[in-house]
C-alpha positions as a printed NumPy array, in Angstrom:
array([[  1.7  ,  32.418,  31.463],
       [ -1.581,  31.312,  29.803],
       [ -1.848,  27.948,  27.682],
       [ -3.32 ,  28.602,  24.341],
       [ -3.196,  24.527,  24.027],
       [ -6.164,  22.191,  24.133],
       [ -6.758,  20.673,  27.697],
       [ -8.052,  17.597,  25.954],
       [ -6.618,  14.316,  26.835],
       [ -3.47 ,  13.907,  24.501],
       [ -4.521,  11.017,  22.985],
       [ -7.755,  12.698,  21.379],
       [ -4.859,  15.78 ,  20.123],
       [ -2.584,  12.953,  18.532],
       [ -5.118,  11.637,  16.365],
       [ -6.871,  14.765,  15.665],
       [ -3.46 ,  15.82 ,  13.968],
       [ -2.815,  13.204,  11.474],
       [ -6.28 ,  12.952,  10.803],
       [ -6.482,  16.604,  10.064],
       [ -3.279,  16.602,   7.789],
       [ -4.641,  13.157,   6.123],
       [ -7.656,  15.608,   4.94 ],
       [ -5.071,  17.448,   2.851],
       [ -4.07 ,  13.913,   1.508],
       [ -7.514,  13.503,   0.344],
       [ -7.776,  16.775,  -1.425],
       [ -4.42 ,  16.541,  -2.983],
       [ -4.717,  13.041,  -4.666],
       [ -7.312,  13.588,  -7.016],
       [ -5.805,  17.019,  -8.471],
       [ -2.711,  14.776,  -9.053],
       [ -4.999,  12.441, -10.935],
       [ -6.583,  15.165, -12.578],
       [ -3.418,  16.506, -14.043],
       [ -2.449,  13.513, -15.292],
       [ -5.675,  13.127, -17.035],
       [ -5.193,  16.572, -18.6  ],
       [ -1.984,  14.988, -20.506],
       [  0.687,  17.123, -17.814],
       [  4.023,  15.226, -17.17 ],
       [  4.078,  12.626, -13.796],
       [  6.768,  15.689, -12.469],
       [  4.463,  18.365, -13.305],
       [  1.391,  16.252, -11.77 ],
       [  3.559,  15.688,  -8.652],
       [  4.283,  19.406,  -8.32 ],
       [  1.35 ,  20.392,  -7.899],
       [  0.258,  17.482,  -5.534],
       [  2.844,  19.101,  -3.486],
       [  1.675,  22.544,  -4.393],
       [ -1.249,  21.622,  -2.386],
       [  0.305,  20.155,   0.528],
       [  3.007,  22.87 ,   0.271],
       [ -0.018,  25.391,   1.001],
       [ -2.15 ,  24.247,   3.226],
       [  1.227,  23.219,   5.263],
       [  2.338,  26.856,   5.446],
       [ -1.368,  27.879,   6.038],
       [ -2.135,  25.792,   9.425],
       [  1.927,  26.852,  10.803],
       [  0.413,  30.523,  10.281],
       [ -3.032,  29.753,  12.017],
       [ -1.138,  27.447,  15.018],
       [  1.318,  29.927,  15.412],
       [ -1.476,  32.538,  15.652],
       [ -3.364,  30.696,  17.837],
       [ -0.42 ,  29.769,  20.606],
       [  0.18 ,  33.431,  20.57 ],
       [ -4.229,  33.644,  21.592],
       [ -4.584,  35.962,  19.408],
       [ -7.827,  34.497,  18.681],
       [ -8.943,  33.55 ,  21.964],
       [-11.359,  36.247,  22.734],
       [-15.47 ,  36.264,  22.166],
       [-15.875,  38.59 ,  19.72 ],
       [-18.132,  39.799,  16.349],
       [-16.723,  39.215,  13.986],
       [-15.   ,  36.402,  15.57 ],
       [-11.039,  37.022,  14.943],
       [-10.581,  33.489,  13.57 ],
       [-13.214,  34.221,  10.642],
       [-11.331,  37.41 ,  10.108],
       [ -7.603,  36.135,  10.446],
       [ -8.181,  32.927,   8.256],
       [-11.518,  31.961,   7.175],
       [-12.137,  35.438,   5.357],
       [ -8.549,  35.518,   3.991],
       [ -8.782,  31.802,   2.881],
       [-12.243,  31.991,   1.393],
       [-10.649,  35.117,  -1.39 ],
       [ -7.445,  32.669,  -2.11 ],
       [-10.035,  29.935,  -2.795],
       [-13.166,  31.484,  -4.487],
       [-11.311,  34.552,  -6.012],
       [ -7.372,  33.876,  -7.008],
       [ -7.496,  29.499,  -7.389],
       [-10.743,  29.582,  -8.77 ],
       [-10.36 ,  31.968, -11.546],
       [ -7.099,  30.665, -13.163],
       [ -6.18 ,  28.89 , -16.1  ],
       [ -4.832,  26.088, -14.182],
       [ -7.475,  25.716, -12.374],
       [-10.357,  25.234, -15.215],
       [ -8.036,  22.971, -16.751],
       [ -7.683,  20.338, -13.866],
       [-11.701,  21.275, -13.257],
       [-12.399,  19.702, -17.304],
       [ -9.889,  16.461, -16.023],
       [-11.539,  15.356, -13.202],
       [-13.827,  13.052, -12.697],
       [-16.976,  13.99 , -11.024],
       [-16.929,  11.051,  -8.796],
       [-13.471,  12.098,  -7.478],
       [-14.818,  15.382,  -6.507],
       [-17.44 ,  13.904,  -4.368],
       [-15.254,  10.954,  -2.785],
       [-12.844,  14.084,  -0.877],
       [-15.453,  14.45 ,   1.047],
       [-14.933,  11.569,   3.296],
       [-12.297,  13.893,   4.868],
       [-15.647,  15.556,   6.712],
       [-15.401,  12.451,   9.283],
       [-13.22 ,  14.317,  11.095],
       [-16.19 ,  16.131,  12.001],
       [-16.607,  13.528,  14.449],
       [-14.043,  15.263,  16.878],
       [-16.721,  17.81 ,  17.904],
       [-18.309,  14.834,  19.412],
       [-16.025,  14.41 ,  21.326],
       [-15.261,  17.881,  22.321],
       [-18.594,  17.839,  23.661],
       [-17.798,  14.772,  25.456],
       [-15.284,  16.282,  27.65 ],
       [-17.154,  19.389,  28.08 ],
       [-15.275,  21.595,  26.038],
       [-18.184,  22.894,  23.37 ],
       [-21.532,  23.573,  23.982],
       [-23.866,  20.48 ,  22.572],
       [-25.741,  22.819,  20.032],
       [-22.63 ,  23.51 ,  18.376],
       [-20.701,  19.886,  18.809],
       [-23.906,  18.043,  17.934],
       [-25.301,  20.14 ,  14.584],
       [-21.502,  20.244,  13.674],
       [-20.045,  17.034,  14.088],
       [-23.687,  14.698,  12.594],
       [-23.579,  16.861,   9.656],
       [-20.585,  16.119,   8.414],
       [-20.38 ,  12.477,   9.569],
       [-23.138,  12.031,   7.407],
       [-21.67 ,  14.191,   4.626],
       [-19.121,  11.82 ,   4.775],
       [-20.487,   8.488,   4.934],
       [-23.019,   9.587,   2.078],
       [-19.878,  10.311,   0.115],
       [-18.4  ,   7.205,  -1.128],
       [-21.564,   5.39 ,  -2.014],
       [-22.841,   8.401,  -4.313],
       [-19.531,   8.233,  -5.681],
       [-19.905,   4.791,  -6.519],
       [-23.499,   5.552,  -8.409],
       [-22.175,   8.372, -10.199],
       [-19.176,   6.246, -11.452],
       [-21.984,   3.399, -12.941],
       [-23.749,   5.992, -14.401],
       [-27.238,   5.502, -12.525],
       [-29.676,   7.419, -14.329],
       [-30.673,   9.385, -10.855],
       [-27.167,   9.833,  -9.338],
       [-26.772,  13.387, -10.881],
       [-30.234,  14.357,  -8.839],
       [-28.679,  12.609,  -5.671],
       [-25.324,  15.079,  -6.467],
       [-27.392,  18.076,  -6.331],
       [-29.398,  16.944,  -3.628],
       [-26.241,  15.789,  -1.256],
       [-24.611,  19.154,  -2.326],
       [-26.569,  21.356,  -0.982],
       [-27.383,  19.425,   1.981],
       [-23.003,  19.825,   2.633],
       [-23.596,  23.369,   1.826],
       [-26.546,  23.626,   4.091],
       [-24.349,  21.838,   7.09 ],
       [-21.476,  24.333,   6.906],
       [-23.893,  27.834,   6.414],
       [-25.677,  26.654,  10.253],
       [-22.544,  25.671,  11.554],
       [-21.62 ,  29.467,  10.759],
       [-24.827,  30.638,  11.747],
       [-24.842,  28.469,  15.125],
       [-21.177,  29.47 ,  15.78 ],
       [-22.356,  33.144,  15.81 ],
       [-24.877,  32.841,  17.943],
       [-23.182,  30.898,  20.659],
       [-20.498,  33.311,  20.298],
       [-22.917,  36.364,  20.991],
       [-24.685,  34.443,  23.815],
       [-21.212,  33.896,  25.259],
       [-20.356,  37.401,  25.188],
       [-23.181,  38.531,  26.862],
       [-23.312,  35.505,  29.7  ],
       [-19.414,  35.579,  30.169],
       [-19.29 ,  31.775,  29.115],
       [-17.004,  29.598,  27.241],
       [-18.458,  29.319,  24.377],
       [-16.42 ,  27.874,  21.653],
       [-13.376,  29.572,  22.528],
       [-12.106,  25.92 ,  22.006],
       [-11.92 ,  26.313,  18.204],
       [ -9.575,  29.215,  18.744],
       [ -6.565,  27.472,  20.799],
       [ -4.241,  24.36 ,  18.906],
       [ -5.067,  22.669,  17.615],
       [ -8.878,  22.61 ,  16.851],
       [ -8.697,  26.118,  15.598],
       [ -7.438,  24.071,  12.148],
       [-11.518,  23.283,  12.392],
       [-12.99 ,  27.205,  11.697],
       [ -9.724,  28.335,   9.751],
       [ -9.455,  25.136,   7.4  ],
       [-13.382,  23.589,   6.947],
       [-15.716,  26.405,   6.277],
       [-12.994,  28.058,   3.203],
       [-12.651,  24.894,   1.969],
       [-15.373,  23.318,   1.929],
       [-17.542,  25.41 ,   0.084],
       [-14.69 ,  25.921,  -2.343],
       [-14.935,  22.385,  -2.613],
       [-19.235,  22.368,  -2.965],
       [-19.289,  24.932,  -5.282],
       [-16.655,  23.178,  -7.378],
       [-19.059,  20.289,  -7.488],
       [-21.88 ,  22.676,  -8.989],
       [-19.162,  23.727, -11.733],
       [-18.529,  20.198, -13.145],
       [-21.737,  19.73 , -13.191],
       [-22.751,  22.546, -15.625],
       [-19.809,  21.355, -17.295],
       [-21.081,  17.96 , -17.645],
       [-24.834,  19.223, -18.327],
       [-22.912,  21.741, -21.056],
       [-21.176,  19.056, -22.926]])
């Protein structure tokens, strides 16, 4: 019977699992924050802190579950990941979450600095590295992957920090960082595509590692989310540039 599982040393899988699930952590917090900034109730704040977990729990049992079965493992176009739970992910986000009341409330609360500090979570881009490293994704993926978001991340924190003091250049450095995460993600896509079709045609590999458990969390969780995330950025600040 064939192993949908990673073949990765288990030591790489048991900190790839808390450190995907702490991502979640760092996406949660600072709605929770935001809601109490908005004047809602510590139980009301919680609940939706949980909310969040709540989700994104269900969401990766659906993908893992999925994925064990291989349904995804397969080179294909449109790759059955992106169709299974990056498309479906990306209309929650951008379409239902993004459009409600709730929503634009907790967007007005927050503080732009908080949006830009979640995305340390991206250091978990890091594990492509190491995929590569054991020969389990081609370096043109692992390597345009995995930099970009380490540096995402470890740009994160300090911009924070200048957008908190009110530097009179931090919002440029916002829009500029921004779009470079943006920019990261769309040739991840783009470079995920073409390995895939190169794979299909040569009979290689390819990334079929980001369909089996549990790095397919990476292409169902990161692209959806992460551009949610930039393009929330943009929206605060037009809301701060509108105020």
């Amino acid at each position: 019977m064939a192993s949908y599982i990673s073949t990765i040393p288990l030591w790489v899988i048991v900190l790839f699992i808390p450190s995907f699930l702490y991502c979640i952590a760092l996406i949660a917090n600072p709605v929770k924050q935001a809601a109490l900034n908005a004047g809602m109730t510590a139980d009301r704040s919680r609940n939706i802190q949980f909310s969040i977990f709540g989700f994104y729990i269900i969401y990766f049992a659906y993908v893992s579950i999925l994925s064990l079965k291989g349904v995804f493992y397969i080179n294909s176009i449109p790759p059955k990941i992106v169709v299974f739970t990056t498309i479906p992910l990306a209309i929650i986000l951008f379409v239902i979450i993004g459009n409600t009341r709730l929503f634009k409330k907790l967007l007005r609360s927050i503080t732009l600095e908080s949006l830009i500090a979640i995305h340390v979570f991206r250091l978990v881009g890091a594990f492509f590295i190491i995929l590569y490293c054991y020969h389990l994704l081609p370096a043109g993926l692992a390597f345009s992957s995995g930099i970009g978001d380490i540096i995402t991340a470890l740009l994160a924190l300090p911009l924070a920090k200048m957008v908190s003091k009110g530097k009179s250049w931090s919002i440029k450095a916002v829009y500029a960082w921004n779009i470079f995460g943006i920019l990261d993600i769309v040739s991840l896509l783009i470079i995920a595509v073409i390995t895939t079709i190169k794979s299909i045609s040569s009979g290689e590999r390819g990334a079929l590692e980001m369909t089996i458990f549990p790095f397919v969390w990476f292409p169902a969780f990161a692209p959806a989310t992460i551009l949610f995330l930039h393009t929330v950025i943009f929206r605060k600040l037009q809301q701060i540039k509108t105020t």
